[in-house]
C-alpha positions in Angstrom: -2.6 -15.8 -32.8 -2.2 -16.9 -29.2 -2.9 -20.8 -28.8 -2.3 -22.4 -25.8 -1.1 -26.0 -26.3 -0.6 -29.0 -23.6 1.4 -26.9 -21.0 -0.4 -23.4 -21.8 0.7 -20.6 -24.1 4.4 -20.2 -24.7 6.7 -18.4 -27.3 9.7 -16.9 -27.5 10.5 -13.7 -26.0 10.7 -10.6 -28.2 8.5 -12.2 -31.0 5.6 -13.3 -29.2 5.9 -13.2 -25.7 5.8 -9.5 -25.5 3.9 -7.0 -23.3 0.9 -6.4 -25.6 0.1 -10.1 -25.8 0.6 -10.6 -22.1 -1.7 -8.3 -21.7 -4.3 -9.3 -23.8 -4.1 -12.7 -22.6 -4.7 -11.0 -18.7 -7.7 -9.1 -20.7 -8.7 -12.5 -21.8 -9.1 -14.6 -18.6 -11.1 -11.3 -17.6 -13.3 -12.1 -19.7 -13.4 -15.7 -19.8 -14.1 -15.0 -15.6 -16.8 -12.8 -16.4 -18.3 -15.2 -18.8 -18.4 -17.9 -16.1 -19.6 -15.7 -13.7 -16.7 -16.0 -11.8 -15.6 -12.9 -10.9 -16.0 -12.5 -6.8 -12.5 -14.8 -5.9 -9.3 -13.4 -6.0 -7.0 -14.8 -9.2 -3.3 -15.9 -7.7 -0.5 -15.0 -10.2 2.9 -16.6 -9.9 6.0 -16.5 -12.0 9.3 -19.0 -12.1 13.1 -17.8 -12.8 12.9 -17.1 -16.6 13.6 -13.8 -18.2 11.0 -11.4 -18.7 8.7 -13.2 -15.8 8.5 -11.1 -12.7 7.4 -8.4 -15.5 5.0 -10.6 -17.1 3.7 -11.1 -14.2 3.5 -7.8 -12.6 1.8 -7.0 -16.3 -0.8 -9.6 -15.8 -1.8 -8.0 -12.3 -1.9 -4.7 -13.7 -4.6 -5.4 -16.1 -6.7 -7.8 -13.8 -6.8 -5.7 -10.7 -8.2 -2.9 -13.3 -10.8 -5.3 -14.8 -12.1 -5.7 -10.8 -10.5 -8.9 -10.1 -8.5 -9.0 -6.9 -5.1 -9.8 -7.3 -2.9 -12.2 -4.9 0.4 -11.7 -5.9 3.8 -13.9 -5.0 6.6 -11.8 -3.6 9.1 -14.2 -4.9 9.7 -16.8 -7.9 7.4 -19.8 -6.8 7.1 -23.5 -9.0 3.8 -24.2 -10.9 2.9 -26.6 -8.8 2.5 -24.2 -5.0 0.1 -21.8 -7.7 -1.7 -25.6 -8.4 -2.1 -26.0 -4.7 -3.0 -22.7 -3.2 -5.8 -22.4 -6.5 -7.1 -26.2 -4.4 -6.7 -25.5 -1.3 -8.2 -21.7 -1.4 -10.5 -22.9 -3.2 -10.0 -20.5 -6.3 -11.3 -20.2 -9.6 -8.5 -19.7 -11.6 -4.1 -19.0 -10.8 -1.8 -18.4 -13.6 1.8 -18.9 -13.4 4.4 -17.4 -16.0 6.5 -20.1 -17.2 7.4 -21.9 -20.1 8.3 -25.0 -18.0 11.0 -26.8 -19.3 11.3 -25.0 -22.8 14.2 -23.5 -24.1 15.7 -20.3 -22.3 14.7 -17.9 -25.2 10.8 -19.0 -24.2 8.5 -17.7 -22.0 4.7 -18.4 -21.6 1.1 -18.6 -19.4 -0.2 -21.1 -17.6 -3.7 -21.2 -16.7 -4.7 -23.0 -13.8 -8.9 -24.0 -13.0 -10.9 -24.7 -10.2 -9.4 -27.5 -7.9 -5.9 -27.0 -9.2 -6.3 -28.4 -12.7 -4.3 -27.6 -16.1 -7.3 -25.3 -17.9 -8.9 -28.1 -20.3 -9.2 -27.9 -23.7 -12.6 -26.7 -23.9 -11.6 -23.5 -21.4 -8.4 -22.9 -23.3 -10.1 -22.9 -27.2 -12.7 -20.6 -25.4 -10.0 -18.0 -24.0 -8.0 -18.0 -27.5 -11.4 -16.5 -28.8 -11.7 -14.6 -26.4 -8.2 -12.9 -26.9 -8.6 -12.7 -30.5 -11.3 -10.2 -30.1 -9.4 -7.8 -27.6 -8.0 -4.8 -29.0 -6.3 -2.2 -27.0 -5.9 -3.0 -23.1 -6.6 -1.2 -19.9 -4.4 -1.4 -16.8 -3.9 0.5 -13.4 0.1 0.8 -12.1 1.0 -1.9 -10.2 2.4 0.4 -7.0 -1.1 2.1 -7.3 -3.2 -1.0 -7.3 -0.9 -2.0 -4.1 -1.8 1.2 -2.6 -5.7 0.4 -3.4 -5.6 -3.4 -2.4 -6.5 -4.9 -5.8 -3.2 -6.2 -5.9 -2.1 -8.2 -2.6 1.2 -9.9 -1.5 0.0 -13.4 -0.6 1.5 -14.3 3.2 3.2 -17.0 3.7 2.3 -19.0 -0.1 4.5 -21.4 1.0 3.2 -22.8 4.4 0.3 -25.0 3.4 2.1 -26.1 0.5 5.1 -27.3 2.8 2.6 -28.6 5.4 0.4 -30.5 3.2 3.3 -32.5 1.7 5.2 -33.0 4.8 1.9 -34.5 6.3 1.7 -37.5 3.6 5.7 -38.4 4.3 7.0 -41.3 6.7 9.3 -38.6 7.9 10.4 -41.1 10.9 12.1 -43.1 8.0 13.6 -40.3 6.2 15.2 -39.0 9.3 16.2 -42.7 10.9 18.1 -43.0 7.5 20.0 -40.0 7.6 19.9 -39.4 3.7 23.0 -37.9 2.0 21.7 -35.9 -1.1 22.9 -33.5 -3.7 20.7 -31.2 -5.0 20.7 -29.7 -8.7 17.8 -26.8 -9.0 18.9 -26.5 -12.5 18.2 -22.1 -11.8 14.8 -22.9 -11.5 11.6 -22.5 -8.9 11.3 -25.0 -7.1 14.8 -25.3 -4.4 13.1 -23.4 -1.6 10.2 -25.7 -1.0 12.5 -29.1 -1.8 15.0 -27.6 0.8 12.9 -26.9 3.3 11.4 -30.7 3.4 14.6 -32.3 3.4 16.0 -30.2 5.9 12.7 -30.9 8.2 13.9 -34.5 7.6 17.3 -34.1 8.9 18.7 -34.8 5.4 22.1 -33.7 4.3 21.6 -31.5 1.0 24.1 -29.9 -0.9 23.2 -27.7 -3.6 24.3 -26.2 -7.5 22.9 -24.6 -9.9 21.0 -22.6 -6.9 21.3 -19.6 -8.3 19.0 -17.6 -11.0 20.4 -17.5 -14.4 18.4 -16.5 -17.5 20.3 -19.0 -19.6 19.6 -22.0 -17.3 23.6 -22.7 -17.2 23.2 -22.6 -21.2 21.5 -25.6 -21.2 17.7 -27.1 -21.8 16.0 -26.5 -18.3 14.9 -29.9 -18.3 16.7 -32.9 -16.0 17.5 -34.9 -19.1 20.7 -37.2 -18.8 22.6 -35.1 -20.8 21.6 -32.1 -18.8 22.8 -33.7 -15.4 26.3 -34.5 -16.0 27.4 -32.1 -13.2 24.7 -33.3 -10.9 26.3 -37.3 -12.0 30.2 -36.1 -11.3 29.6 -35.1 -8.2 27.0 -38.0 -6.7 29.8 -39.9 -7.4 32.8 -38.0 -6.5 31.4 -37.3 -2.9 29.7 -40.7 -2.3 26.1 -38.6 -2.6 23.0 -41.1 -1.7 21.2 -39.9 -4.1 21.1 -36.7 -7.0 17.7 -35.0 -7.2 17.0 -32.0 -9.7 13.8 -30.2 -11.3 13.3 -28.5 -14.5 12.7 -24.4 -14.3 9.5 -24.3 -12.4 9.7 -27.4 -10.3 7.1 -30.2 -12.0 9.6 -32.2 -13.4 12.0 -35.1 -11.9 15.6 -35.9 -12.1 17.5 -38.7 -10.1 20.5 -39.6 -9.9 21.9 -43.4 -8.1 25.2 -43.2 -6.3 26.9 -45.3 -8.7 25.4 -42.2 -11.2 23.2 -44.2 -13.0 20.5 -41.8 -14.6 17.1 -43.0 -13.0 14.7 -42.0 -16.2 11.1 -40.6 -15.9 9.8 -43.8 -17.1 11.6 -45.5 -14.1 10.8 -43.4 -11.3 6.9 -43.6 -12.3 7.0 -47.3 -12.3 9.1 -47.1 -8.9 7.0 -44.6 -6.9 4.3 -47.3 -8.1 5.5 -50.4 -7.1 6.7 -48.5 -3.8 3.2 -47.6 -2.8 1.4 -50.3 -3.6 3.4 -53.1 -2.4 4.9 -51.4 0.7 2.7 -48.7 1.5 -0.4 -50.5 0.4 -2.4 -48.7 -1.7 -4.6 -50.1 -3.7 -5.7 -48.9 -7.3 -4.7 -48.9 -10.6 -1.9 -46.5 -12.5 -2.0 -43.7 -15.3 0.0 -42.8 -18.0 -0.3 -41.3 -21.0 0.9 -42.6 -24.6 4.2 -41.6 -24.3 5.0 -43.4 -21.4 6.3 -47.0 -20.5 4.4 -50.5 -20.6 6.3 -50.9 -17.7 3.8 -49.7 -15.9 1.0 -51.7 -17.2 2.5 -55.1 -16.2 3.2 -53.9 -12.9 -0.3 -52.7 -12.3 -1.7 -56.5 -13.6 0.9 -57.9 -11.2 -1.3 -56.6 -8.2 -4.6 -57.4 -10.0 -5.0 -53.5 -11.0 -5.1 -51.8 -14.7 -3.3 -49.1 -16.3 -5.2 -46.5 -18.1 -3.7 -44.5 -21.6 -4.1 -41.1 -22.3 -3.4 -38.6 -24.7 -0.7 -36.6 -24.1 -1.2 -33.2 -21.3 -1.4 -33.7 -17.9 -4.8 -32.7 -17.4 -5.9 -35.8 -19.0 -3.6 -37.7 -16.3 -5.4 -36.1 -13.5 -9.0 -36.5 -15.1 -8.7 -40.0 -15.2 -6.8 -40.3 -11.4 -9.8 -38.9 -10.5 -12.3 -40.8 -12.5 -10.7 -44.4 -11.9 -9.5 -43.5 -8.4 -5.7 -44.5 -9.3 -2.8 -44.6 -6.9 -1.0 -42.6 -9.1 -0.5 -40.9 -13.0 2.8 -39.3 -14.8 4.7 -38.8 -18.6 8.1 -40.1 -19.9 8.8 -36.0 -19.7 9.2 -36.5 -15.4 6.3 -35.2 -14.4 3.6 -37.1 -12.4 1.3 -36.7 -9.2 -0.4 -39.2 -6.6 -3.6 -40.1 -5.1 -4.7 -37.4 -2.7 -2.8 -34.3 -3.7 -2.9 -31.6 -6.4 -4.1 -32.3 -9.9 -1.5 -31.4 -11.8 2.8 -32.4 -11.8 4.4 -31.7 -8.3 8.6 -32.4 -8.3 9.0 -31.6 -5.0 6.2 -34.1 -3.9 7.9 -36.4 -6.0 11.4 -36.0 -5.2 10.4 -36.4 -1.5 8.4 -39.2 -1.9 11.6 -41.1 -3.6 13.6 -40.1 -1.0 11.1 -41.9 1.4 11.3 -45.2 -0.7 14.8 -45.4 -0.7 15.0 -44.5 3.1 12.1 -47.3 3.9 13.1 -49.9 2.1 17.1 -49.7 2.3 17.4 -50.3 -1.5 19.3 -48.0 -4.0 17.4 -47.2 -7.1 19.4 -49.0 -9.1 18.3 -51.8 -7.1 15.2 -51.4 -6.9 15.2 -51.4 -10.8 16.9 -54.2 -11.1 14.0 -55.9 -8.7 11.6 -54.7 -11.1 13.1 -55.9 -14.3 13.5 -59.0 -13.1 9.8 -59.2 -12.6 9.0 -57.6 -15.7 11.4 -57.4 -18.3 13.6 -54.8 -19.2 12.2 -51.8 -21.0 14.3 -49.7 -23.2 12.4 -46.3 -24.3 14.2 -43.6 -27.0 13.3 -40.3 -28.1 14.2 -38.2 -31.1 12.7 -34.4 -31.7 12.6 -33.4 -35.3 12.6 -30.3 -36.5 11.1 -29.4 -40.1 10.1 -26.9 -42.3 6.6 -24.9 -41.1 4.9 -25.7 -44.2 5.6 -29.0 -44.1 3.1 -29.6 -41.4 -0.2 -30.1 -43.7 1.5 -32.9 -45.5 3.1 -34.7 -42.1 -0.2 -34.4 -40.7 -1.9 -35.6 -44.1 -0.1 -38.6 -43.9 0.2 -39.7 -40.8 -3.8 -38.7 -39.7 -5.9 -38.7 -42.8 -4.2 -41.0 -45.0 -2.9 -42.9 -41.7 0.2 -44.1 -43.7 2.6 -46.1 -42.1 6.6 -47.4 -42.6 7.0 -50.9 -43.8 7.9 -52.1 -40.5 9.9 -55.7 -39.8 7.8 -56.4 -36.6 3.9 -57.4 -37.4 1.8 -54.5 -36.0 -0.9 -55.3 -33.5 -3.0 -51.8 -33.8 -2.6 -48.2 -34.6 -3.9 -45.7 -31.8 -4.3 -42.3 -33.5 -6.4 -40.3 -30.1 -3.4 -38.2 -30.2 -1.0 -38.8 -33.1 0.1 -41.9 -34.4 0.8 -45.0 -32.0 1.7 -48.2 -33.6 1.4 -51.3 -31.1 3.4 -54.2 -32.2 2.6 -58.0 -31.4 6.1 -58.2 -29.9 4.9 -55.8 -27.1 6.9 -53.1 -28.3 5.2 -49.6 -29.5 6.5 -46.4 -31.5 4.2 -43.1 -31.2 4.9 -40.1 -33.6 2.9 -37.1 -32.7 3.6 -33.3 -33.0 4.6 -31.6 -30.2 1.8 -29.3 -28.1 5.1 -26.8 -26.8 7.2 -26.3 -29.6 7.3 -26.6 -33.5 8.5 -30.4 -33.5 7.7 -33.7 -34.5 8.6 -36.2 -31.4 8.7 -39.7 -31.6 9.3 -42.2 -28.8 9.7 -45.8 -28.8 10.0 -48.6 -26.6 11.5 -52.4 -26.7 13.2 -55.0 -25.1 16.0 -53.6 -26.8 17.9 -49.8 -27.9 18.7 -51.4 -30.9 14.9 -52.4 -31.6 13.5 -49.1 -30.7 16.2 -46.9 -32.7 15.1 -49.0 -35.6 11.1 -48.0 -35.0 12.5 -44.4 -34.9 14.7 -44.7 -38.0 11.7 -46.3 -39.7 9.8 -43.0 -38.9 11.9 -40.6 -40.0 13.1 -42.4 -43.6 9.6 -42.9 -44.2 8.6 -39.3 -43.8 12.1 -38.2 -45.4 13.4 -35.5 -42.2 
């Protein structure tokens, strides 16, 4: 059965993610577009790095341009978020892009993207898995031969408006007065043309690794963890770098690096790129954030008289409520977020310039600026730890946690439990722990945050003892 969880479908290649269910997911949006009347705009498929995704892709293409769909295709790996802006901007009904983000190398998936630029919501998600379920054998016409008829058409130029659009929302007088030296890690993925393009426009000095495409992502998690970025960390360092950016496969997820190689977390940068805009770009409005994310944020937001609003966990819920409370900006402890104004959905190359703007315009490191911030605020310490467990231990996890809403025999005095998505225990202390399953991959995560590592491991420890993996 194909699902599609809070970043679309994904599975590992050769099981799952094989050509018949490619195809019936293609056969699927065909009829989810015919079903919403929404058949007379061409559908833009992209595809990142990843093995098997040029084919999934071309796949995809085959079987819409039979179904009567016009096809825009990419004539080149592109990031999830250029598919999210050309769908806005063309003012499209739907884009898909082949990834599996920042999953493991042995994944692959579909992304559906929806009017404006949006992560397809639930509702338009649970309706497509219906509609696949009912699809049996698929048609499709030979990708050469729909080129030859014009179903299937190499989009010119994808990249322009995407470049010009960002580049227009950049002080990029302040990025060039301060002369940036950065070191770029594209980790194999999407997303190094556009990124390279803007800095270079700004008269930055970038150096690159990990440029080139490798199936394996290096043989590590395509994901700009701190463990993943040690390379990036060695050489910031080494050669006196300004600053170390990277992005996870297909480009909507943020790495940084200081020049003393301090790891900048996800958690970090949001409440940065925050503070940055508000107080010295001033913008006005509150933030967005969604369970897993730092209280940070919250207390920076009351500090200028504005709110912070909680969400379950997928990015479309981030963007729903930008839009809805008019925020400056929303993002995830995973390093994705997006601001006021452009697309609706994770942008890393957005991001990643928009840091590089902060640090040019204010003439602070990040660590500095952190270090402004905490002592504002507090520190904030957040840890993670993915469990894996036996499949059929799910019912009973779930049982407990959601039905019988069970909890450890915590030392801190709990405030209130949260259970919108998963389990979120809010201590009187201030600190939280959240234990939810994962919408990507068969795990149970759990994050939690304190003053303290030491307090948070213990929230985490109290988790797993308590439901014995």
């Amino acid at each position: 059965m194909i699902k599609f969880g809070t970043g679309g479908w994904r599975a590992v290649i050769g099981e799952d993610f094989i050509q018949e269910n490619i195809r019936r997911v293609a056969a699927g949006v065909i009829e989810l577009a015919r079903l919403e009347n929404k058949t007379d705009k061409p559908i833009i498929v992209g595809y990142d790095r990843r093995f098997l995704s040029e084919n999934a892709a071309r796949w995809v293409a085959e079987v819409l341009a039979h179904g009567g769909i016009t096809v825009w295709f990419m004539n080149r790996s592109v990031p999830t978020p250029l598919v999210m802006h050309t769908v806005k901007d063309r003012e499209l009904y739907y884009g898909i892009e082949i990834t599996a983000s920042h999953n493991p190398s042995n994944y692959n998936g579909i992304k559906l993207i929806v009017e404006e630029g949006r992560d397809a919501p639930l509702e338009t998600t649970e309706k497509l898995e219906e509609l696949i379920e009912k699809i049996g054998g698929v048609e499709y016409t030979e990708f050469d031969c729909a080129v030859a008829d014009g179903k299937i058409q190499y989009l010119k130029n994808p990249f322009n408006r995407f470049l010009d659009d960002i580049i227009s929302q950049l002080d990029m007088a302040a990025l060039r007065e301060r002369g940036l030296r950065v070191m770029f890690d594209s980790m194999h993925g999407s997303g190094s043309y556009p990124l390279l393009v803007i800095f270079h426009t700004a008269r930055c000095t970038i150096d690159t690794i990990n440029l080139n495409r490798d199936a394996y992502f290096g043989g590590q998690m395509p994901a700009p963890s701190e463990q993943a970025l040690i390379m990036l960390k060695n050489t910031v360092v080494r050669d006196a770098y300004d600053l170390g950016i990277a992005m996870d496969g297909d480009g909507d997820r943020l790495g940084i690096i200081d020049k003393t190689g301090r790891y900048i977390s996800a958690n970090e940068i949001l409440c940065m790129l925050y503070y940055y805009l508000v107080k010295y770009k001033g913008w006005k409005g509150p933030a967005v954030r969604n369970l897993a994310t730092t209280h940070m944020l919250d207390r920076i937001a009351e500090s200028f008289g504005e709110k912070c609003y909680e969400v379950p966990v997928g990015f479309k819920y981030i963007s729903s409520k930008i839009d809805e409370v008019d925020a400056v900006l929303g993002g995830e402890s995973s390093g994705g977020l997006t601001v006021r104004g452009h697309i609706h959905g994770k942008d890393s190359v957005y991001a990643a310039s928009l840091f590089a703007e902060m640090v040019s315009v204010t003439g602070k490191s990040p660590t500095e600026i952190i270090d402004e911030l905490e002592a504002q605020f507090g520190h904030f310490t957040m840890v993670e730890d993915n469990l894996h467990f036996a499949p059929e231990r799910k019912p009973e996890i779930n049982d407990i946690l959601m039905v019988r809403k069970l909890l450890p025999d915590f030392s801190d005095e709990v405030e209130w439990v949260n259970y919108i998505d998963g389990c979120k225990v809010y201590f009187k202390n201030g600190d939280f722990v959240i234990c939810r399953f994962s919408g990507t991959e068969p795990l149970l995560r759990i994050f939690a945050e304190s003053s303290t590592e030491e307090k948070a491991l213990s929230y985490v420890s109290d988790f797993r003892k308590f439901l014995d993996i």
